[in-house]
C-alpha positions in Angstrom: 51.7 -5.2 56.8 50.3 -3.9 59.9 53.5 -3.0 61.6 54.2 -1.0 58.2 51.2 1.3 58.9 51.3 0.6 62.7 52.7 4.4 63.2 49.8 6.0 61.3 47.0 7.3 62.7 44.0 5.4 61.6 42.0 9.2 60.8 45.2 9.5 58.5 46.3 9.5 55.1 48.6 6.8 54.3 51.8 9.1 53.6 53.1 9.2 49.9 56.1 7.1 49.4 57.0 3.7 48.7 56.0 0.7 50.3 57.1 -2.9 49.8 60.2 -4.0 47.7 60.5 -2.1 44.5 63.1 -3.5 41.8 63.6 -0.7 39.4 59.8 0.4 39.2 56.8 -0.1 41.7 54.4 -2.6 40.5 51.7 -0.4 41.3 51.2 3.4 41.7 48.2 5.1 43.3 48.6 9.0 42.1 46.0 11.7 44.0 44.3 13.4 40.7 44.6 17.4 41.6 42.5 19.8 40.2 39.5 18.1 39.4 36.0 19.1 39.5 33.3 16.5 40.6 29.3 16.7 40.5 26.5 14.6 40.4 24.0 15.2 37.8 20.5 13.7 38.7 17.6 14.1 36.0 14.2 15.5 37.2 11.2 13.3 37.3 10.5 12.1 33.3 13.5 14.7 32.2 15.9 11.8 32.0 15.6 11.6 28.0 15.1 15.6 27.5 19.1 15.5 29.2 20.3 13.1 27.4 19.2 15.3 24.1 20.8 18.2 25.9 23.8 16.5 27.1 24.7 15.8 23.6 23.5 19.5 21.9 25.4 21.2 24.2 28.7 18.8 25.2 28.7 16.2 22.5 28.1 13.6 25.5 26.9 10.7 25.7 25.5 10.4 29.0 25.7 6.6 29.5 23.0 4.3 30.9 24.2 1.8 33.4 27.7 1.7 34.9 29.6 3.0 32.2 31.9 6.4 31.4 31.6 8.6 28.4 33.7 11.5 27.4 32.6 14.9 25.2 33.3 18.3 25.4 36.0 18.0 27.8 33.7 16.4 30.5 33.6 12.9 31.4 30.5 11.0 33.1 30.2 7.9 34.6 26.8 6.4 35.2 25.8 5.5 38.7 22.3 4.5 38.9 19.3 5.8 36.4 19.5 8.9 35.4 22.0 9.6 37.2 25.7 10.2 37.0 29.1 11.8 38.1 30.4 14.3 35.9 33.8 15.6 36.0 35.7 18.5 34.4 39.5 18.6 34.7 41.4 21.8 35.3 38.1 22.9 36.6 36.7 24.4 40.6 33.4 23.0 41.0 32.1 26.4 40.9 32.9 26.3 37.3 31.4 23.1 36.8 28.0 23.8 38.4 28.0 27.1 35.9 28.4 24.7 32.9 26.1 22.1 33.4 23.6 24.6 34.8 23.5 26.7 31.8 23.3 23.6 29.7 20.7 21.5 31.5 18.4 24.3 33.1 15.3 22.7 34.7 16.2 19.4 33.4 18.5 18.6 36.6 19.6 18.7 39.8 23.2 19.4 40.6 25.5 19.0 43.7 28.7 20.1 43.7 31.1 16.5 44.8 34.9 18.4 44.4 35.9 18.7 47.9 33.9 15.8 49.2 35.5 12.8 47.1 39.4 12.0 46.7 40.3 10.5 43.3 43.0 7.8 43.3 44.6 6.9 39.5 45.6 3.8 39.9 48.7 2.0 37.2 51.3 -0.2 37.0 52.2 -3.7 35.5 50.4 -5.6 39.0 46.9 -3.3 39.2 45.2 -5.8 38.4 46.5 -8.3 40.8 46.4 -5.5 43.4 42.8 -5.2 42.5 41.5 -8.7 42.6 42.2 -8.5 46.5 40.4 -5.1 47.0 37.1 -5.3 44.4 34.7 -8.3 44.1 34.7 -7.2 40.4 35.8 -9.6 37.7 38.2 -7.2 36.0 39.1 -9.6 33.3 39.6 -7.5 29.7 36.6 -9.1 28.4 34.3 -8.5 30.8 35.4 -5.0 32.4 37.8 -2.9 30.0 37.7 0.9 29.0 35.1 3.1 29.8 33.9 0.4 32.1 32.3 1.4 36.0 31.5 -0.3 38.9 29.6 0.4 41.9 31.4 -1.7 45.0 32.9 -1.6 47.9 36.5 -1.8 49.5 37.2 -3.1 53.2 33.6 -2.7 53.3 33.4 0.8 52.1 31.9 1.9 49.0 33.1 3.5 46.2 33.3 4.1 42.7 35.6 3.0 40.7 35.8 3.4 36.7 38.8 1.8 34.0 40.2 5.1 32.1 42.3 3.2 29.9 44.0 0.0 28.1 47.2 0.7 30.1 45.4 -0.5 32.1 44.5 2.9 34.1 41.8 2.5 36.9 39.9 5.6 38.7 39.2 5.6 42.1 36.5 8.3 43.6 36.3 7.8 47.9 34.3 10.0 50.2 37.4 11.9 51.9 35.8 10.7 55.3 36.8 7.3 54.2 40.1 8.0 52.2 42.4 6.7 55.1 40.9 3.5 55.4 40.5 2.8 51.5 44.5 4.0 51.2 45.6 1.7 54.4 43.1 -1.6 52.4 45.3 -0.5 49.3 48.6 -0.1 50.8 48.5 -3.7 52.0 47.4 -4.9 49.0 49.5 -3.6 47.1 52.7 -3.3 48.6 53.9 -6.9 48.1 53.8 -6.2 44.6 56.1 -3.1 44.8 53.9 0.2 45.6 53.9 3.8 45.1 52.0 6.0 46.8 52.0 10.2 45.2 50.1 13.1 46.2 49.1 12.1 49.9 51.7 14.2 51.5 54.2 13.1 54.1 52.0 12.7 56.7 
């Protein structure tokens, strides 16, 4: 695997493409998710239930406790330590974002603006998981870590946050861009004796 990324920079993206044998279909694709708009919500000192009460008035959302995502009003969150979470808005510029959770939760939080800082992987395919089990110290067995599921942990070292979207199984991905290449070069040798896509990177 490391003469397959020998002739990329180790500052670079892994280039999109396919990596490993692929029969028919890859048997895991990481796709870049465009357009989405990333903040951190963090509840003032003893506001964390008044923005909870908000977070549903105004959004119909949830806002979990613990590692977990919830959905409403076209916003996800997922939480990431007490009272305090990563909200997303698809279709969205973080400009946009910041407007609608500032009008919502006015002197009930602080908000920083996460959209150019973090890349967000989706990650699919029939041999995720097993691509996973070598990346994440998380046991991602159905029963213990399904949808709406989050985790806090760290790849090659590096931490990130990682949520499950779906039963498909779909799994989310969000690196600090100053780590991306490293996190995409741990994935790409995981993943590419299984058969692996890569979208949305560029060709390098």
């Amino acid at each position: 695997m490391s003469d397959l990324l020998a002739h990329i920079a180790p500052t670079r993206l892994v280039p999109a493409g396919i990596y490993g044998s692929v029969a028919g279909f890859p048997g895991v694709t990481a796709t870049v998710v465009e357009g989405l708009a990333l903040a951190t919500l963090a509840a003032r000192k003893g506001k964390g239930a008044d923005l909870r009460a908000a977070a549903l008035s105004a959004f119909g959302l949830d806002l979990p406790e613990g590692p977990r995502v919830a959905e409403g009003g076209g916003l996800f969150a997922v939480g990431t330590a007490p009272d305090r979470w990563l909200v997303g808005l698809p279709g969205a510029s973080g400009d946009d974002l910041l407007a609608r959770l500032g009008e919502a939760f006015a002197g009930l939080a602080s908000l920083t603006d996460q959209s150019d800082a973090n890349l967000v992987l989706d990650l699919t395919g029939p041999q995720v998981g097993a691509a996973l089990e070598k990346l994440v110290a998380v046991d991602l067995h159905p029963s213990v870590f399904g949808p709406g599921s989050a985790a806090a942990t760290a790849v090659a070292l590096i931490p990130i946050l990682f949520w499950q979207v779906d039963g498909s199984p779909r799994y989310r991905f969000a690196i600090s861009r100053s780590f991306a290449p490293a996190i995409l070069r741990a994935l790409t040798a995981a993943a590419a004796p299984l058969g692996f896509e890569l979208i949305g990177t560029g060709r390098g």
